[in-house]
ChimeraX commands (.cxc) that place a marker at each C-alpha (Angstrom):
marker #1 position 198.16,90.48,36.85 radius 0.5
marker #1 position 196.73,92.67,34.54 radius 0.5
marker #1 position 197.00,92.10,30.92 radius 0.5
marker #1 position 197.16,94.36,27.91 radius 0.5
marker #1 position 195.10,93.88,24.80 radius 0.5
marker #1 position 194.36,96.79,22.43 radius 0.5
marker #1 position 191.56,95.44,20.65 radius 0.5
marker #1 position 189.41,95.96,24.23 radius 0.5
marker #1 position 188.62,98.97,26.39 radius 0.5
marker #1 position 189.10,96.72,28.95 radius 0.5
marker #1 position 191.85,96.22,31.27 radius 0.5
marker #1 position 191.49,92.48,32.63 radius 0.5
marker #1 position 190.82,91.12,35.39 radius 0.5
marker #1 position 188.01,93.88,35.62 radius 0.5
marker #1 position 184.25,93.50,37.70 radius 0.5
marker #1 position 182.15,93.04,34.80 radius 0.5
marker #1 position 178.17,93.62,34.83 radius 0.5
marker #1 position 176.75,90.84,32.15 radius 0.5
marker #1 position 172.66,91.88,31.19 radius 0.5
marker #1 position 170.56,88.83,30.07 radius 0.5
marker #1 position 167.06,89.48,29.14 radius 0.5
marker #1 position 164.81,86.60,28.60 radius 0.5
marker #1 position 161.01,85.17,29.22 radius 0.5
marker #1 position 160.09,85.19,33.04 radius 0.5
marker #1 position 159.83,81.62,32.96 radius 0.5
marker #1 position 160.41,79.31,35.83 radius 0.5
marker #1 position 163.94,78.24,34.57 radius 0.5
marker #1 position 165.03,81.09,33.29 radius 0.5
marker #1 position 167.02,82.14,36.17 radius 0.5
marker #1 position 168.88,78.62,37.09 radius 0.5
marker #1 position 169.66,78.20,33.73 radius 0.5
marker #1 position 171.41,81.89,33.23 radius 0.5
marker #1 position 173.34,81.43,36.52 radius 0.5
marker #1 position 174.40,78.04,35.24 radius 0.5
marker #1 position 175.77,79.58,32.44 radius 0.5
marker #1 position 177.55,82.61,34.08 radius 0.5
marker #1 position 179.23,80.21,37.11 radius 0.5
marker #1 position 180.59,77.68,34.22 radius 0.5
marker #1 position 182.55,80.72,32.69 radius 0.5
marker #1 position 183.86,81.90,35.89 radius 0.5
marker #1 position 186.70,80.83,37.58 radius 0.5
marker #1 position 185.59,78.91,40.66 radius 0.5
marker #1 position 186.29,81.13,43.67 radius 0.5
marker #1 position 185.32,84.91,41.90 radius 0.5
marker #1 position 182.33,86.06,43.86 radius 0.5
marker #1 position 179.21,86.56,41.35 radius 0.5
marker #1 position 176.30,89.20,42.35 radius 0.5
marker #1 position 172.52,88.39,40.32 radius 0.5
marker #1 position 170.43,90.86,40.43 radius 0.5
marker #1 position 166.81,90.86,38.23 radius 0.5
marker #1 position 163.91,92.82,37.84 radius 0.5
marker #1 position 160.76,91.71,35.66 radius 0.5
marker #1 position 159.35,93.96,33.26 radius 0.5
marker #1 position 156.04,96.01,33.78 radius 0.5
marker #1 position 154.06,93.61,32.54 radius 0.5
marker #1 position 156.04,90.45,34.11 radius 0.5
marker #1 position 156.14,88.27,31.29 radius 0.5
marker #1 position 160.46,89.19,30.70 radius 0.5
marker #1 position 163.03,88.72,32.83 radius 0.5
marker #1 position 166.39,91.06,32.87 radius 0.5
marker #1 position 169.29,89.45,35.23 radius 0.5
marker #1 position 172.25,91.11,35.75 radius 0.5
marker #1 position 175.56,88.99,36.67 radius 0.5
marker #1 position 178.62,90.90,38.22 radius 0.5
marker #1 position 181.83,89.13,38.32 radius 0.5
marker #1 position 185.38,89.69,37.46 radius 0.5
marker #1 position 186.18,89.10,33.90 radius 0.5
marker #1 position 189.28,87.92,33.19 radius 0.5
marker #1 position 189.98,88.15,29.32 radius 0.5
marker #1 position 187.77,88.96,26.10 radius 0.5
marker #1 position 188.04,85.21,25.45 radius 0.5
marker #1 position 186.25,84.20,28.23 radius 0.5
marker #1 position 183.53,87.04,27.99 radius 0.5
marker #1 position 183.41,85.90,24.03 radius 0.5
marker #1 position 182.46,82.32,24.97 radius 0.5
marker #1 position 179.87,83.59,28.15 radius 0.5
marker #1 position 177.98,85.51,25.41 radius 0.5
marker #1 position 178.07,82.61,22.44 radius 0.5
marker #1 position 176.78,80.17,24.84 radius 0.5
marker #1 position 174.01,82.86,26.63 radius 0.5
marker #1 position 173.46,83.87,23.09 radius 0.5
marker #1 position 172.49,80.12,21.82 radius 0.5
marker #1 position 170.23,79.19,24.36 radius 0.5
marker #1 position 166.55,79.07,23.42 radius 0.5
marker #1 position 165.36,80.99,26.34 radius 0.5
marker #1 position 167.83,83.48,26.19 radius 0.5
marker #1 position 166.29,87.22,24.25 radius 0.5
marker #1 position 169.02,89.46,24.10 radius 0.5
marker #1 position 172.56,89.75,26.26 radius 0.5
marker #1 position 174.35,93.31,27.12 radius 0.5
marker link #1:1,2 radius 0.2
marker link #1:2,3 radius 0.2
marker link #1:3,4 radius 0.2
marker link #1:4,5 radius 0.2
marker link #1:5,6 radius 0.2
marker link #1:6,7 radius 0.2
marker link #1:7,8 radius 0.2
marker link #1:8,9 radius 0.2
marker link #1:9,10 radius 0.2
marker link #1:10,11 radius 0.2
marker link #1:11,12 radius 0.2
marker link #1:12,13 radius 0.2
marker link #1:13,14 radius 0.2
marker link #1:14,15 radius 0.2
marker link #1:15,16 radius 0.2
marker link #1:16,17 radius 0.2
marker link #1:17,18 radius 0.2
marker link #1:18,19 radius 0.2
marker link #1:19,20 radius 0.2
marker link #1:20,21 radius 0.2
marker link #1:21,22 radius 0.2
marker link #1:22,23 radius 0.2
marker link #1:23,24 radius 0.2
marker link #1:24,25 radius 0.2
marker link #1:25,26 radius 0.2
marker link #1:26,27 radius 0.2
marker link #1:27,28 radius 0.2
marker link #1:28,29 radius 0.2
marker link #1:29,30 radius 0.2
marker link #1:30,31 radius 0.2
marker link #1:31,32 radius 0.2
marker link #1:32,33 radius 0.2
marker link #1:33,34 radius 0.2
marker link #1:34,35 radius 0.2
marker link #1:35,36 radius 0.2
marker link #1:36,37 radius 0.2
marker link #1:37,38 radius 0.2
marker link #1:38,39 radius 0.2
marker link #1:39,40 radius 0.2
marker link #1:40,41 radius 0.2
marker link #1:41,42 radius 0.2
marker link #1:42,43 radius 0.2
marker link #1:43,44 radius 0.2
marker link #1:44,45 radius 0.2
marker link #1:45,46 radius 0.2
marker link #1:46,47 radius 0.2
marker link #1:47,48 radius 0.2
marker link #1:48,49 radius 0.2
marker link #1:49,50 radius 0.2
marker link #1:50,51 radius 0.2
marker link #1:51,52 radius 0.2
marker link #1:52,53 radius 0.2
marker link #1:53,54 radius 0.2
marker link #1:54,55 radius 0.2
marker link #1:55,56 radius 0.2
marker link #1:56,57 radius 0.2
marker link #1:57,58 radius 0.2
marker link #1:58,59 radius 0.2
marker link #1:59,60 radius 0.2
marker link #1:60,61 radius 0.2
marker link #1:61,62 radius 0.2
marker link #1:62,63 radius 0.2
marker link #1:63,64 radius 0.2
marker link #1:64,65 radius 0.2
marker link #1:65,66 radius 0.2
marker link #1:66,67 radius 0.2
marker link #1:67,68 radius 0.2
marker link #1:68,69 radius 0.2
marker link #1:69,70 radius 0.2
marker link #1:70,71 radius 0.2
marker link #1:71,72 radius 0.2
marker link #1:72,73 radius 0.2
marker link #1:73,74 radius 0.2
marker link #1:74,75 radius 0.2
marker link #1:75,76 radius 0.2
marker link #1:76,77 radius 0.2
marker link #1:77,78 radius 0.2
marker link #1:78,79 radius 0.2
marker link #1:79,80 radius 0.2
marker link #1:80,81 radius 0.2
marker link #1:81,82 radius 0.2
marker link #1:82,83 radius 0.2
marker link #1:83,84 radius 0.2
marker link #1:84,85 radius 0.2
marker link #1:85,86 radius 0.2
marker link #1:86,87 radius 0.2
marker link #1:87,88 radius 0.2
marker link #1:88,89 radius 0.2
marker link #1:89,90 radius 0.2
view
């Protein structure tokens, strides 16, 4: 069921690309995809995709899933957000 909030564009439960940028270190990835799978409701497919940049030493992953509410994408980006290997999120 959807649900209705006007403080978002979004109309939940929407597929929802999540952009974390970050060192290309060896546990950047696993710990990112930890992250993501703890927010999402066991059972919602997630799709990674990543691509380093030019000069390898960043990672950018992108997570696909469906969001369910702003409350849950709120507390994905707080916790992405806090972690020390974690850049930037979009």
């Amino acid at each position: 069921m959807a649900t209705e909030d006007k403080s978002t564009p979004f109309q939940f439960p929407c597929p929802y690309p999540l952009k974390v940028m970050g060192r290309n270190t060896g546990e950047f990835y696993s710990v990112v995809s930890a992250i993501v799978e703890k927010h999402v409701s066991p059972g919602n497919e997630i799709t990674y995709s990543s691509r380093t940049s030019s000069g390898e030493k960043y990672l950018s992953i992108t997570a696909t899933f469906p969001a369910e509410s702003q409350e849950q994408l709120y507390a994905l980006y707080k916790e992405l957000n806090e972690h020390d290997l974690v850049l930037m999120t979009l």
